[in-house]
N, C-alpha and C positions, 0 to 999 in steps of 0.2 A: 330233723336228725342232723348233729353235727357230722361234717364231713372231716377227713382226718386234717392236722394242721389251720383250722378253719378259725380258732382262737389268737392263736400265732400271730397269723396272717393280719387279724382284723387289730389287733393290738398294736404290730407293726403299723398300720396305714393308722392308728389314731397317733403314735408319735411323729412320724412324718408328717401328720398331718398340724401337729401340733409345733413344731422344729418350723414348719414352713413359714406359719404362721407370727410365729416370735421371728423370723428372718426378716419379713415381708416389711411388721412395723416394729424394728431397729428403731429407723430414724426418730420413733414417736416416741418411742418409749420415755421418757423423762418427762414431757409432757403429761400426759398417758396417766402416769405413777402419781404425777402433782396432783390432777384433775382427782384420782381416783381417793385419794387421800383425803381432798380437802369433800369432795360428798361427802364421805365416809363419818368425818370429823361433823357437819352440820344435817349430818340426815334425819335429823332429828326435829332440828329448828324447820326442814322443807316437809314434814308430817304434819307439822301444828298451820304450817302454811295451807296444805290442803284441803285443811278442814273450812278453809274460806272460799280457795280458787278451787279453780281444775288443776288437773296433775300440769299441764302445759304447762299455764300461765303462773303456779306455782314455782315452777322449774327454770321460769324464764328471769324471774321476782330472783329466786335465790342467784344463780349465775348471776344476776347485774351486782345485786350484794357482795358476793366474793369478790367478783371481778374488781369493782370498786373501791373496796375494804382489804384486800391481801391479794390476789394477783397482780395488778397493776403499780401496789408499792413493793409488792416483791421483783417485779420486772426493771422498775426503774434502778432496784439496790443492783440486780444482776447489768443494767446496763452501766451503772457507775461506776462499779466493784470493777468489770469486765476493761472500762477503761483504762480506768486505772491501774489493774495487776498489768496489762497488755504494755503501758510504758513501765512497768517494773520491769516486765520480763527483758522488754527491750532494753533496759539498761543495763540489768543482770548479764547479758549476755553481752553487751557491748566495752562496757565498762569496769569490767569484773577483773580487779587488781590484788591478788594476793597479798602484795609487798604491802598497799594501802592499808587493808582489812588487819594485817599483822601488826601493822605500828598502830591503829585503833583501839587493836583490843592489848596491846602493851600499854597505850596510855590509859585505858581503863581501866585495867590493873592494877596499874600504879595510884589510882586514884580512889582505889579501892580501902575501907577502913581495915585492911588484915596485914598482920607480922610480915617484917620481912623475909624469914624463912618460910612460910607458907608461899608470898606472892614469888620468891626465888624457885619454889618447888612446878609452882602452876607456869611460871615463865617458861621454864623449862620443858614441862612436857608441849606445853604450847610451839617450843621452835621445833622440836622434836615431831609432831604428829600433824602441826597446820594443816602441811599442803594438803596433803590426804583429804584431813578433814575439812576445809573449805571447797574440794571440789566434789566431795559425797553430797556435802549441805547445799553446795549449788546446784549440784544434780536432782537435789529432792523436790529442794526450794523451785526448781523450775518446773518439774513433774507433776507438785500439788498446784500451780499454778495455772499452769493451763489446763490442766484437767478443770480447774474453776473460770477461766474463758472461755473455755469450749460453747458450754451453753450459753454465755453471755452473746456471741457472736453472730447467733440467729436466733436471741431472743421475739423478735416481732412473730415469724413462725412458730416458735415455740408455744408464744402467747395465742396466736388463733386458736392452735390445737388443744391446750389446755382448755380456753373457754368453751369452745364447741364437744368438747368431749366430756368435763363437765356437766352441761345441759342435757347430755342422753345418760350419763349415770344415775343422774335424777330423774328420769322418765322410768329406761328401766333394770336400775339398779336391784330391786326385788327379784324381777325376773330372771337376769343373770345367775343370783344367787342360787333362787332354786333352781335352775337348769344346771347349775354346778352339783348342786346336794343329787339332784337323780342320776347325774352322771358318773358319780363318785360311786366307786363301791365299796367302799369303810361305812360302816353303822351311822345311822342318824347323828347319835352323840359324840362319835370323833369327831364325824363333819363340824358339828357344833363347836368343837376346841378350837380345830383351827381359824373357824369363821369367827369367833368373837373374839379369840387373839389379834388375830389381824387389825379388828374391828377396835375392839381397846386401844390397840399400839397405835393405830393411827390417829387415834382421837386423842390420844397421850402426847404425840411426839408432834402433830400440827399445832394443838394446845399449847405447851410448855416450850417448846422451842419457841416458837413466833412471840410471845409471852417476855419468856426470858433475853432471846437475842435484841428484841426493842428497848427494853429496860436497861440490859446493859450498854446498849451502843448507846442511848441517850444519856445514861449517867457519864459513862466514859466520855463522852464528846463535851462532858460540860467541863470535865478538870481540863480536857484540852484546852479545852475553847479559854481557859482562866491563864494558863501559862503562854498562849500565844503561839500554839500548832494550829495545822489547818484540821478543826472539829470534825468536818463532812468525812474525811480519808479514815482519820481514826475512830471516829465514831462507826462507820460503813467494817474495818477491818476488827472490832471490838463484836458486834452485832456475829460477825461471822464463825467468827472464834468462838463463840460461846456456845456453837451449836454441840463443842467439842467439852462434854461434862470433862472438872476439873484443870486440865491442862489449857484448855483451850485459850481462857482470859492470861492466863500465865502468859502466853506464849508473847502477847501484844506488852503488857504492861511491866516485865521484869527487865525485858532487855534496854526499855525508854528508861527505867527509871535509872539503872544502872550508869546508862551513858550521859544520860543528866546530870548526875551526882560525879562520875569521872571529870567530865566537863566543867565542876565546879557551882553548878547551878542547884544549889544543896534545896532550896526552897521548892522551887520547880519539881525536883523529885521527890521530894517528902508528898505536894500537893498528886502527884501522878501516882505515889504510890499508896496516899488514903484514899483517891480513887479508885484504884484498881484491885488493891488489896484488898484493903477494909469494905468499901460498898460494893463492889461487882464481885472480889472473889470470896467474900464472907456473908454479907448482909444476902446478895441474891441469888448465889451461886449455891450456898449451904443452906439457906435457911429458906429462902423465897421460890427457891427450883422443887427441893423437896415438898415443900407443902402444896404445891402447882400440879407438880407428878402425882401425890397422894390425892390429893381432890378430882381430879380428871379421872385417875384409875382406879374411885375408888368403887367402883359397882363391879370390878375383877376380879376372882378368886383365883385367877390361874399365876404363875410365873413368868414374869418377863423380861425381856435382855435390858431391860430398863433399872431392872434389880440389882445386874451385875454391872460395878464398876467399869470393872477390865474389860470383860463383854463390850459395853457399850462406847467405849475411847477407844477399843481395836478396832473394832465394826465399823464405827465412823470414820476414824483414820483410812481403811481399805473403800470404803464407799467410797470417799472423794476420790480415792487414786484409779479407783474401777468406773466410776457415772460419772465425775465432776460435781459439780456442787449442789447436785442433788441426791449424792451417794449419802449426804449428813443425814437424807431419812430412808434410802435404800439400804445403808449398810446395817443401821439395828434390829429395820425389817426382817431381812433375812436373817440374820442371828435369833430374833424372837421365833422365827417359825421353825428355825431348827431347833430350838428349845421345845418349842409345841408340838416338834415331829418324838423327841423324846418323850414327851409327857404321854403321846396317843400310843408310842411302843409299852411304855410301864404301864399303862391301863389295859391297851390287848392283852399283852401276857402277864398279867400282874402275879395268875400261877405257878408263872415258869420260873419265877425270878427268886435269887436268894438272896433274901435283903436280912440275912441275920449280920 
């Protein structure tokens, strides 16, 4: 016999319980989320393994493979990336001359192939709104940056915890699963939405990211590497951008070509921007990303934040500024699962609903 308040109570101490719990491992979480991701993405490949070894030695076989194959070049891009934005930031803040920045982007301007009434019109708003605008852009420009050092900074930690947590996903990953489905009290088949959304998204966005981000950072690093920039920085800051559908390569290759071509270096920017245009933002961006996303997700029937443009460039955008530079697979996470919370609302009440 229930006693009065007895539900309350017990529902209460399962969020507390849960709230503690998410407090406790803060510090792992990025770790945690990588580890949980990339199982997710190969649990496939660790099945076909078992049917030789034991679950252990199975699980031990797969961890040394990732570890080897994607954690450890992922750790080194975060140790390099980390160096490096760390003396940006340092300069950004130390260095940070308006006056400079203003006569730069005057002489680019001017170097620019557009009417003189146009570049008088942009001149203009440019004396007009700079200061403003260079100290929002350096406020951002430093907020997206460290949030992408953060994790850089205790990567060797980071990296234990990934690999060792890892290794118990794949022991027992199953078992979690179902102790979540008995735990849950939505029907078998919502459960099932959100487990193989998730389950999709992950094996989508480790897939096609890791995929596309190599691809682009190596083509991009080769046009550097041909006009005589250092390939490693821009190649490493190409690979990162890209995680960012659309904008992302933009953001690296519009402003180099630009200041190239101001500068006078009309060849140099033509060659930066058939690389960045044409190969990274056409060839794999449009044609090579999509057919990578469709073949990964194509066993899916549900909707995902991977569908929606804007969805998935906001989402990323707020991931990095909320986790750092693991927010680029945190933030469409969460966006898919609230799309998946939508989809389990419209099938519960599919009766209530006026979809005329």
């Amino acid at each position: 016999m229930n006693t009065p308040y007895e539900h309350g109570f017990i529902l209460s101490l399962l969020i507390l319980a849960i709230s503690a719990l998410v407090w406790l491992f803060t510090p792992f979480i990025p770790a945690l989320f990588l580890a949980l991701l990339l199982a997710i993405a190969t649990f496939s490949q660790y099945n076909k393994a078992k049917e030789r070894l034991s679950d252990a030695s199975a699980a031990l076989l797969m961890t040394l493979l990732i570890t080897i194959m994607l954690i450890l070049p992922l750790s080194y891009i975060l140790l390099v990336s980390g160096l490096e934005i760390s003396t940006l930031i340092q300069t950004i803040d130390t260095d940070f001359d308006a006056k400079h920045i203003n006569q730069m982007l005057h002489q680019t301007l001017s170097g620019l192939p557009l009417s003189e009434s146009i570049k008088s019109t942009l001149s203009t708003t440019l004396n007009n709104n700079l200061d403003g605008l260079l100290i929002d852009t350096k406020d951002f420009m430093l907020h997206i940056l460290k949030s992408i050092v953060s994790l850089s900074s205790h990567f060797v930690f980071f990296l234990i915890i990934a690999i060792f947590s890892l290794y118990y996903f794949y022991i027992d990953g199953k078992h979690i699963v179902k102790r979540l489905k008995d735990l849950s009290p939505l029907e078998n088949h919502l459960d099932d939405i959100l487990f193989n959304q998730f389950s999709s998204l992950s094996i989508t966005l480790v897939g096609s990211v890791f995929i596309v981000a190599l691809l682009q950072g190596i083509t991009f690093s080769i046009g550097v590497m041909i006009i005589g920039l250092p390939a490693l920085f821009f190649g490493i800051s190409m690979a990162l951008a890209s995680f960012i559908p659309v904008l992302g390569g933009l953001i690296i290759w519009l402003p180099l070509t630009l200041y190239l071509y101001a500068q006078g270096q009309t060849t140099d920017a033509l060659i930066i921007l058939l690389f960045g245009a044409f190969f990274v933002g056409t060839i794999i961006d449009n044609i090579i990303r999509p057919i990578i996303i469709k073949k990964l997700s194509s066993k899916s029937t549900q909707t995902s934040a991977l569908d929606h443009t804007l969805i998935t460039v906001l989402s990323t955008l707020a991931g990095i500024m909320q986790f750092g530079i693991l927010g680029l697979f945190i933030g469409p996470i969460i966006a898919a699962m609230a799309i998946s919370i939508f989809d389990i609302y419209a099938v519960k009440y599919a009766s209530s609903l006026d979809k005329s």
